[in-house]
Steps between C-alpha positions, in 0.01 A plus 500: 500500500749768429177708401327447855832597692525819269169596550520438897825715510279772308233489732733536785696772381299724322303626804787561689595702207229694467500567949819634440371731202183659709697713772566785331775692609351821374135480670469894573510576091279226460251682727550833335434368158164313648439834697546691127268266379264491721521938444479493120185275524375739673549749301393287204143455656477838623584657112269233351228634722552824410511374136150349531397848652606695189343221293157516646546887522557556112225266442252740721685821364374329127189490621484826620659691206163259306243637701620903487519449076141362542416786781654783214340314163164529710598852604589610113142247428305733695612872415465362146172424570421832687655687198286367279199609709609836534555516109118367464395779716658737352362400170144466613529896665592618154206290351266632784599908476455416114181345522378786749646734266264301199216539728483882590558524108230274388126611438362191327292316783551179351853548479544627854323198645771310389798728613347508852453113497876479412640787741324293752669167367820730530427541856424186628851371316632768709420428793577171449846602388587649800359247717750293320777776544475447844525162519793475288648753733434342762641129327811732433557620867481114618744414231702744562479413896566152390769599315681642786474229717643204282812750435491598860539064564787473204685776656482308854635197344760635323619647817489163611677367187772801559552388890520140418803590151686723808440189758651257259788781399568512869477113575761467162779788629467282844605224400737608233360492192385830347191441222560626124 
């Protein structure tokens, strides 16, 4: 019995108790502080979005900085390439003015038969070589071109990247915190 009369009187005077606890005499701070909240989580959301922004723009500056080493390697692939034909036709002009020189030389029928079959041989690889020369020249121009335009699209995003650093600066000195 003495249980049910002490747990009556608790149930009676606890709420009245806890009425007399919920006016608080200091309600202004109270809505400062929920008004400072209510400012700092904005300010949280508004720095994590800008967070996300940086995150997604490294990611696509990565990308970038990928695809202008693949634009140069291609670039350094290709005037390779078109140095190596211009050293083959530089060889085969030395062979030809030596095998033309052979031929004014030679008297043996037999034997000029088969220097004029091979400054003809000479020629057609020629001709072929610079056919080639041109292409590669051509392949070089494009890569370069190429080139030029993936660096032209990692220098826009790091312009990006640079305005987004001096957004995030400025958003930090705002709100009193300066970034190290």
């Amino acid at each position: 019995m003495r249980r049910a009369s002490f747990l009556i009187l608790v149930v009676l005077v606890l709420p009245g108790t806890a009425l007399g606890q919920a006016a608080s005499p200091d309600s202004q701070t109270l809505q400062d502080l929920l008004t400072e909240v209510r400012g700092l989580r904005q300010d949280l959301h508004a720095s994590l979005a800008r967070v996300e922004r940086a995150q997604i723009l490294l990611s696509r500056l990565q990308t970038q900085q990928a695809a202008v080493t693949r634009a140069s390697d291609r670039l350094d692939d290709m005037r390779s390439r078109l140095a190596d034909v211009q050293t083959n036709e530089k060889q085969l002009a030395t062979n030809l003015a030596r095998v033309q020189d052979a031929l004014g030389a030679e008297q043996d029928p037999a034997h000029r038969k088969e220097l004029e079959g091979a400054l003809e041989q000479l020629k057609r690889e020629a001709e072929a070589s610079s056919t080639e020369e041109q292409q590669r020249q051509a392949a070089e121009v494009d890569a370069e071109q190429q080139l030029r335009l993936e660096q032209d699209k990692l220098s826009t995003l790091e312009g990006q990247l640079d305005a987004l650093v001096r957004s995030l600066a400025s958003a930090a000195e705002q709100s009193g915190r300066v970034p190290r």
